[in-house]
C-alpha positions as CSV (number, residue, x, y, z in Angstrom):
1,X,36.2,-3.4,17.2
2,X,33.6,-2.2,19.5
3,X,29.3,-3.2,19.2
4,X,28.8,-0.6,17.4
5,X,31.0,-0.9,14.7
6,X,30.5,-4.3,14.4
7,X,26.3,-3.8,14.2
8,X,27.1,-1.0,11.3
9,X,29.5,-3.8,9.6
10,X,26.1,-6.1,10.0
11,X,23.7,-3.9,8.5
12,X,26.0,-2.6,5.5
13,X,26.7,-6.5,4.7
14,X,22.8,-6.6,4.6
15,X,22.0,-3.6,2.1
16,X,24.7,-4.4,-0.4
17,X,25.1,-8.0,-0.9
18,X,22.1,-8.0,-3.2
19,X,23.7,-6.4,-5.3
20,X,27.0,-7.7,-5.3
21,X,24.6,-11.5,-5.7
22,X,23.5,-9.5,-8.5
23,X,26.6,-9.0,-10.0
24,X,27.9,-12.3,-9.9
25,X,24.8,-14.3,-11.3
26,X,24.3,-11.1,-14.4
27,X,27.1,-12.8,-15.3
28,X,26.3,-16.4,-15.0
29,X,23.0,-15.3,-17.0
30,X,24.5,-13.9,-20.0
31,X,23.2,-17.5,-22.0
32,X,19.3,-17.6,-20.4
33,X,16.3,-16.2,-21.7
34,X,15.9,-12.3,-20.4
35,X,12.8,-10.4,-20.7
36,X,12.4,-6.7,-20.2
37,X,8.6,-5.6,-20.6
38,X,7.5,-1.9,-20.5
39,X,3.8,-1.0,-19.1
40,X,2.0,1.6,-18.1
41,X,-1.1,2.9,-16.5
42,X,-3.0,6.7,-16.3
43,X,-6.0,7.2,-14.5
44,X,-8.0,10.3,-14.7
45,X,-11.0,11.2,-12.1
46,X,-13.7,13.9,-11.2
47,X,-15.0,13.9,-7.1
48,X,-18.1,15.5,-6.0
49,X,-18.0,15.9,-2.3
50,X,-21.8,17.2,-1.0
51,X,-19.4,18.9,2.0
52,X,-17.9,21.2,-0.5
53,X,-14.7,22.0,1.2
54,X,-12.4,24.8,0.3
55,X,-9.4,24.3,-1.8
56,X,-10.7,21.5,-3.6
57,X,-9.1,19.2,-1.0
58,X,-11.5,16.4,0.5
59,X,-10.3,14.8,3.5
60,X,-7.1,14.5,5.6
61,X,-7.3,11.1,5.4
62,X,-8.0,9.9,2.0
63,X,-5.0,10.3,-0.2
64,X,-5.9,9.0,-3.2
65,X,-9.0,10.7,-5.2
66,X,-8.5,13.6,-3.1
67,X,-9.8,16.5,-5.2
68,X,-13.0,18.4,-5.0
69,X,-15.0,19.3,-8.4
70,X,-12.1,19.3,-10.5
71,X,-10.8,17.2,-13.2
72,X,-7.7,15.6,-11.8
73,X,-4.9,12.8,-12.5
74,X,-4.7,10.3,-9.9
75,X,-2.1,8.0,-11.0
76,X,0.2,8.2,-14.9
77,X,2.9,6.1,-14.3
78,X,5.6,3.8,-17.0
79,X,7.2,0.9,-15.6
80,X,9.9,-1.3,-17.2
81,X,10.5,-4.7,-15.8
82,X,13.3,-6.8,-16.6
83,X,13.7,-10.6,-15.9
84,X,15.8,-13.3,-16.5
85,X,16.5,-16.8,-14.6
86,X,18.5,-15.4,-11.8
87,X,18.0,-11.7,-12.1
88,X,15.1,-9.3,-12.1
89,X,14.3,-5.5,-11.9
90,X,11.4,-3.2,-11.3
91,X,11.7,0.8,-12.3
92,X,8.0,3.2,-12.3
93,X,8.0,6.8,-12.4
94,X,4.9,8.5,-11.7
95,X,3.0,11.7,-11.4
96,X,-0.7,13.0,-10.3
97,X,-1.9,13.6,-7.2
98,X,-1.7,10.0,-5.2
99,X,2.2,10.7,-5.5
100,X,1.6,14.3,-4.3
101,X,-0.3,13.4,-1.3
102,X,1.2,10.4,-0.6
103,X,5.2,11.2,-1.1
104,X,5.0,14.4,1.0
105,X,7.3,13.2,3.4
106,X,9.8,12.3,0.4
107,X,11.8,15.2,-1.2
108,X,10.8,16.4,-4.4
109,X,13.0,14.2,-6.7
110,X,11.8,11.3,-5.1
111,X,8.2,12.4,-4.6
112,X,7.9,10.8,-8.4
113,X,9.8,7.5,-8.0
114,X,6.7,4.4,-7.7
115,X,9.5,1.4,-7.7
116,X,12.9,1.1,-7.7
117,X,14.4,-2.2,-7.2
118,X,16.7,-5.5,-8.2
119,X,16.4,-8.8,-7.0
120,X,18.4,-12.4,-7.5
121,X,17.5,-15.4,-7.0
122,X,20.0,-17.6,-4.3
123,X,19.2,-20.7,-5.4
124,X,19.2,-22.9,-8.5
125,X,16.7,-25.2,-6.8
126,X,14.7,-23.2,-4.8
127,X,12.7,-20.3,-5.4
128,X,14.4,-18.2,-3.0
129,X,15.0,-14.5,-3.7
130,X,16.7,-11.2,-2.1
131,X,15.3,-7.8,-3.3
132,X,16.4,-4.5,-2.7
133,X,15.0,-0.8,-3.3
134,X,11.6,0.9,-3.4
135,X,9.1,-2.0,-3.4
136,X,5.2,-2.8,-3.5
137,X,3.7,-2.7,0.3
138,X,3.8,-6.1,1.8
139,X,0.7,-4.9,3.6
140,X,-2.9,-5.0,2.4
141,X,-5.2,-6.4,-0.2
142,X,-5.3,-2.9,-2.1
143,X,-2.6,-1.3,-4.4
144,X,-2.3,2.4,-6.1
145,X,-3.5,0.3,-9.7
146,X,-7.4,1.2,-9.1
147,X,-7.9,-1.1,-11.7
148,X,-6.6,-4.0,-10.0
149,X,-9.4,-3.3,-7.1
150,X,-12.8,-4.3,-7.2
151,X,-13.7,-0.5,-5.6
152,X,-13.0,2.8,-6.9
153,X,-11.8,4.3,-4.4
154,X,-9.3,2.6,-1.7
155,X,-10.5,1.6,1.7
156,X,-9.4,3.8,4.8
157,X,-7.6,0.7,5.7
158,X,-5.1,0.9,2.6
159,X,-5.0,4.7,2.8
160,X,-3.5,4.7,6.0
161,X,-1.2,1.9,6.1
162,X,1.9,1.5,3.6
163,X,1.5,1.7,0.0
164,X,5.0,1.7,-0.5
165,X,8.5,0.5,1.2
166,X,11.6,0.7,1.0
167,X,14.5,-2.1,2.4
168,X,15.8,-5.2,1.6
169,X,13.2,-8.7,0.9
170,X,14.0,-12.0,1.0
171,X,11.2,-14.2,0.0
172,X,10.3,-18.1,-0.7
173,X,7.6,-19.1,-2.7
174,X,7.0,-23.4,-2.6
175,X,7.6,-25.1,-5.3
176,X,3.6,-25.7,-5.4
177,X,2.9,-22.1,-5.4
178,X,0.4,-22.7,-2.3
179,X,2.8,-21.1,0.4
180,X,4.8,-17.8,-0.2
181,X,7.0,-16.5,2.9
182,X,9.2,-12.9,3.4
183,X,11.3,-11.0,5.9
184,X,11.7,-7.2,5.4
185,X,14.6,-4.9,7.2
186,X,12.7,-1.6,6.4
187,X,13.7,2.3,6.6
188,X,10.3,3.2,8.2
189,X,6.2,3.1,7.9
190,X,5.5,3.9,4.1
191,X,9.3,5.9,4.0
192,X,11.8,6.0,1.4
193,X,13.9,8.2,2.8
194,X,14.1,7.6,7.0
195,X,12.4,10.1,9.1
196,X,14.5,12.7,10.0
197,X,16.5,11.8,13.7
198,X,15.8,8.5,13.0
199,X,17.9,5.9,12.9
200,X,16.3,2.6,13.4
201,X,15.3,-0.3,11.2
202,X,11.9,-1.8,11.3
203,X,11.0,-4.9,10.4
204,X,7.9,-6.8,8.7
205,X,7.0,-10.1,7.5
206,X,4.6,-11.8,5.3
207,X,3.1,-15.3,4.8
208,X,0.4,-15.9,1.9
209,X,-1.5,-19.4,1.6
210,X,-3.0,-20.2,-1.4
211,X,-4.7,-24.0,-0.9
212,X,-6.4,-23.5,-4.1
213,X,-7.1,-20.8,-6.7
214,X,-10.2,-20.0,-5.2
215,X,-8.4,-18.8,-1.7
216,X,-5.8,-16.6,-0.6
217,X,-5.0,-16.5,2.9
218,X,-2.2,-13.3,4.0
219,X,-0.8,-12.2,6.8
220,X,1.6,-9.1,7.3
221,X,3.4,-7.3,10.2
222,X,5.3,-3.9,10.6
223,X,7.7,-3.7,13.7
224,X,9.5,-0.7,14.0
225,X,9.8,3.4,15.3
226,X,9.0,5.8,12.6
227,X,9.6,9.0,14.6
228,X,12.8,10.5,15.6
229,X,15.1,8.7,18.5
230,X,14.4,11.2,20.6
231,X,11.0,10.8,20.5
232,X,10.9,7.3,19.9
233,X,7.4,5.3,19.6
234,X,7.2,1.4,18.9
235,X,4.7,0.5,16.3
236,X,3.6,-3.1,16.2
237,X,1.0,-3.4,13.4
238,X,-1.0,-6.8,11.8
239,X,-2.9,-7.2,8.6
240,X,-5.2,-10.1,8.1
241,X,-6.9,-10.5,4.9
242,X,-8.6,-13.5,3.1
243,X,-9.9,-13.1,-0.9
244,X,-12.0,-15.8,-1.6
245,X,-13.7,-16.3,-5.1
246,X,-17.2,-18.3,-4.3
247,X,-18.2,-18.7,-7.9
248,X,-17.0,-17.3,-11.3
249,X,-18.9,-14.4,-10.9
250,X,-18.7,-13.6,-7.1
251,X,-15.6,-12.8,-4.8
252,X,-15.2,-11.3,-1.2
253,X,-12.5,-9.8,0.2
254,X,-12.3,-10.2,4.4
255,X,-9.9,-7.9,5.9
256,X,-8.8,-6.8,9.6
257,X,-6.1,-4.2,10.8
258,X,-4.7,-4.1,14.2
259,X,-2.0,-1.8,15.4
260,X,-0.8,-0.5,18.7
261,X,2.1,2.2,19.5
262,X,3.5,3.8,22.9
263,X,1.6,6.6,24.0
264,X,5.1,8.2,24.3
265,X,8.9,7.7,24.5
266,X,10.1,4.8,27.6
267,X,6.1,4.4,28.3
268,X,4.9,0.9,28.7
269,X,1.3,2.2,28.0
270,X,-0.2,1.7,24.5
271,X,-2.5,3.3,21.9
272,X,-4.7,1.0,19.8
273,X,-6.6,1.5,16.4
274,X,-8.3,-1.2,14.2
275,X,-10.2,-1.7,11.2
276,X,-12.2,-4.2,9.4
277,X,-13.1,-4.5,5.9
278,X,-15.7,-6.5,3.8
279,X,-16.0,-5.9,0.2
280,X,-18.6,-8.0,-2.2
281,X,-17.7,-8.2,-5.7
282,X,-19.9,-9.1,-8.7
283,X,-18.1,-9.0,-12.5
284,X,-17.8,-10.4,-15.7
285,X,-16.1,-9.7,-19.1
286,X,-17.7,-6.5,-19.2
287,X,-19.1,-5.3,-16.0
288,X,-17.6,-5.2,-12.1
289,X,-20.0,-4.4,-9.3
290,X,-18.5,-3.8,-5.5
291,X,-20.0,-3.2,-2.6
292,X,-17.9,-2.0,0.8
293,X,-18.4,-1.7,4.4
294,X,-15.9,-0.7,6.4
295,X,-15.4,0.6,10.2
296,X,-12.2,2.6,11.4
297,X,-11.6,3.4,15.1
298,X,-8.5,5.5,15.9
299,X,-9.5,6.9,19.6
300,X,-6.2,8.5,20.6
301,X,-5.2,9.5,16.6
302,X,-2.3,7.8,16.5
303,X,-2.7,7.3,12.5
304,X,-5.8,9.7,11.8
305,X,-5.7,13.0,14.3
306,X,-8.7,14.8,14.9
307,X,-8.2,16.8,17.8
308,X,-11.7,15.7,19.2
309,X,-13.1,13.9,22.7
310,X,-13.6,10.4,20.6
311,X,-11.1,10.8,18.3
312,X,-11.5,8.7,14.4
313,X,-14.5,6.3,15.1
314,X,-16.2,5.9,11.6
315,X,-18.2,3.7,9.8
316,X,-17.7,3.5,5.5
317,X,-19.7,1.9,2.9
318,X,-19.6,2.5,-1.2
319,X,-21.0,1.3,-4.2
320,X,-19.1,1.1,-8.0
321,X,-20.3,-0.2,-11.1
322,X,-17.4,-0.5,-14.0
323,X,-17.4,-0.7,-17.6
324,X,-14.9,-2.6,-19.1
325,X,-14.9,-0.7,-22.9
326,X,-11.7,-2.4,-23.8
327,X,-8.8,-4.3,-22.7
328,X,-7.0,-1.0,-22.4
329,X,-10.1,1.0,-20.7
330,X,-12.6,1.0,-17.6
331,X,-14.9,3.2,-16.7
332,X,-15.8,3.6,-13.2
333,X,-18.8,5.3,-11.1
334,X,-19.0,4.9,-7.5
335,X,-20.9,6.7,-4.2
336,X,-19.1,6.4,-0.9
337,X,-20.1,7.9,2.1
338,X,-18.8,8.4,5.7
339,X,-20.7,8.5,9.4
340,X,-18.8,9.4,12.2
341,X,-19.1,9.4,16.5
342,X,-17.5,13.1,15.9
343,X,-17.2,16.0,13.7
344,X,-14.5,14.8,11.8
345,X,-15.9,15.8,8.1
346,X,-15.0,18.8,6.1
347,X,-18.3,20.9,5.2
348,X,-17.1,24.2,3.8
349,X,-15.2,25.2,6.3
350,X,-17.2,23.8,8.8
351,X,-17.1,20.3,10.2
352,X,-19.8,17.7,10.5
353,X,-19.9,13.8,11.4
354,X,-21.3,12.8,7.6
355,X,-20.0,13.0,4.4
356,X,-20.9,11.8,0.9
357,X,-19.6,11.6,-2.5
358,X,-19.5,10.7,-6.1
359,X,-16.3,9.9,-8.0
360,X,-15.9,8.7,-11.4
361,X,-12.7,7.5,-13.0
362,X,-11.7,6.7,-16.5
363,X,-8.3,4.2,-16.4
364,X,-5.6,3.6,-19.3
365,X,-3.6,0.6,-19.3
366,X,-1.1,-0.8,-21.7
């Protein structure tokens, strides 16, 4: 048997014993207590962008809230979740136009899946589980769910890092609750089908600290080549991020992205882009404030391509207010705006290094 037989014998034993685990305790579950739960969640919006570009398309690199002076669907998505002691499973179909913009790598059929997984638990004493399928980015403080966020809109940070993965996750969480741990084998950067010519794994990892329920502590990683082998870049990316809740009323959210890939195929020379977030939340029952700054600075384009001398150097801030008007419904209102080192903006179809606008959403949850 020669290596690479025995690495492909490796990595199918890695992808299907999940589910063969899965298998084996479904049937040592049959007694236990099971729940399935179905939710769901539809957000509709209206943008104003003072640049007024064509098509009703904002910018290149925002990909959620993306539309121009029309009334749009963001996110309608249905999820059922099923759980029992030793089992669980995950399965959200969507439409709107995050999955538009965001799946356009994906083929159409898959363009609409938002999770897709199963998961057991591998021991009685331990909570220690292996999950497999489309899965929840282990990167980032933000999610698709805008009302889960204290902004409207997401940062540039979670626009352009994974909202989505797809592999095999095995995870630990202490009996305590304070420490959670995972490894990742991954099909690519935000992929669920591998680039095409590509046929590397990448890897990730995350470890959360919670010392008390007014701080969480994360850190992520991504390891891996997203681009065909022929052309193939390492990627070595870090998320830092610490939530910390400072009185009943008032939370702030500290966040820093670092990431750095090969200027090209066999070159030891590096590209480097990195962001840091800060976002200042007031709420209560009925009303959420947030404030953002934010700073990205891609010079060489290796996530945002500009074509330009300075490349993606550019400085965010926003303001929301939100209206809870129910336990089902939000109402949100928020001004954002952009300043950048180059013409980066779309104004007509013209560019410009400002930009400015006003979105308000209007969320459904059940």
């Amino acid at each position: 048997m020669n290596s690479r037989t025995i690495r492909n014998s490796i990595i199918w034993l890695a992808l299907t014993a999940p589910f063969t685990a899965l298998q084996k305790a479904t049937a040592q579950t049959d007694t236990t207590e099971k729940s399935l739960t179905v939710s769901g969640y539809g957000e509709t919006f209206y943008s104003y962008d003072f640049g007024k570009p064509g098509h009703h398309i904002r910018q290149p690199f925002l990909y959620s809230y993306n539309r121009h002076h029309t009334i749009a669907i963001n996110l309608a998505m249905v999820k059922a979740s099923y759980a029992a002691e030793r089992v669980r499973g995950n399965i959200a179909l969507m439409a709107g136009t995050y999955s538009n913009d965001n799946m356009a790598a994906e083929k159409d059929g898959l363009k609409n899946i938002y999770e897709a997984n199963a998961g057991v638990k591998l021991s009685k004493k331990s909570n220690l589980w292996v999950d497999a399928g489309i899965l929840p980015s282990h990167i980032g403080w933000e999610s698709a769910i805008g009302k889960d966020c204290p902004t409207l809109t997401r940062s540039i940070a979670a626009e352009n890092s994974p909202y989505f993965e797809t592999g095999v996750r095995l995870s630990y969480t202490s009996g305590n609750g304070k420490w959670y741990l995972s490894g990742l084998v991954l099909n690519g950067w935000q992929r669920i089908e591998r680039a095409h010519g590509n046929n590397t794994l990448a890897f990730g990892h995350q470890l959360t600290f919670k010392p008390s329920d007014n701080i969480t502590l994360n850190s992520s990683s991504f390891i891996g080549n997203d681009k065909p082998d022929s052309t193939r870049q390492m990627r070595y990316f870090h998320n830092l991020y610490g939530q910390l809740l400072l009185s009943p009323h008032f939370s702030l959210t500290l966040g820093f992205d670092i990431g750095v890939e090969q200027r090209k195929a066999e070159h030891h020379g590096y590209n480097t882009w990195y962001t840091p977030v800060v976002i200042a939340s007031w709420f209560n029952d009925r009303w959420n404030t947030g404030l953002r700054g934010e700073y990205f600075n891609d010079p060489a384009g290796v996530i945002i391509a500009t074509n330009t001398a300075q490349g993606f150097k550019t400085w965010g801030y926003s303001l929301n207010i939100d209206r809870r008007i129910s336990r089902q419904f939000v109402w949100r209102i928020e001004g954002r705006g952009f300043n950048s080192s180059d013409p980066v903006f779309l104004r007509g179809n013209l560019s410009s290094n400002n930009n400015f606008a006003i979105t308000s959403a209007l969320a459904f949850s059940f």
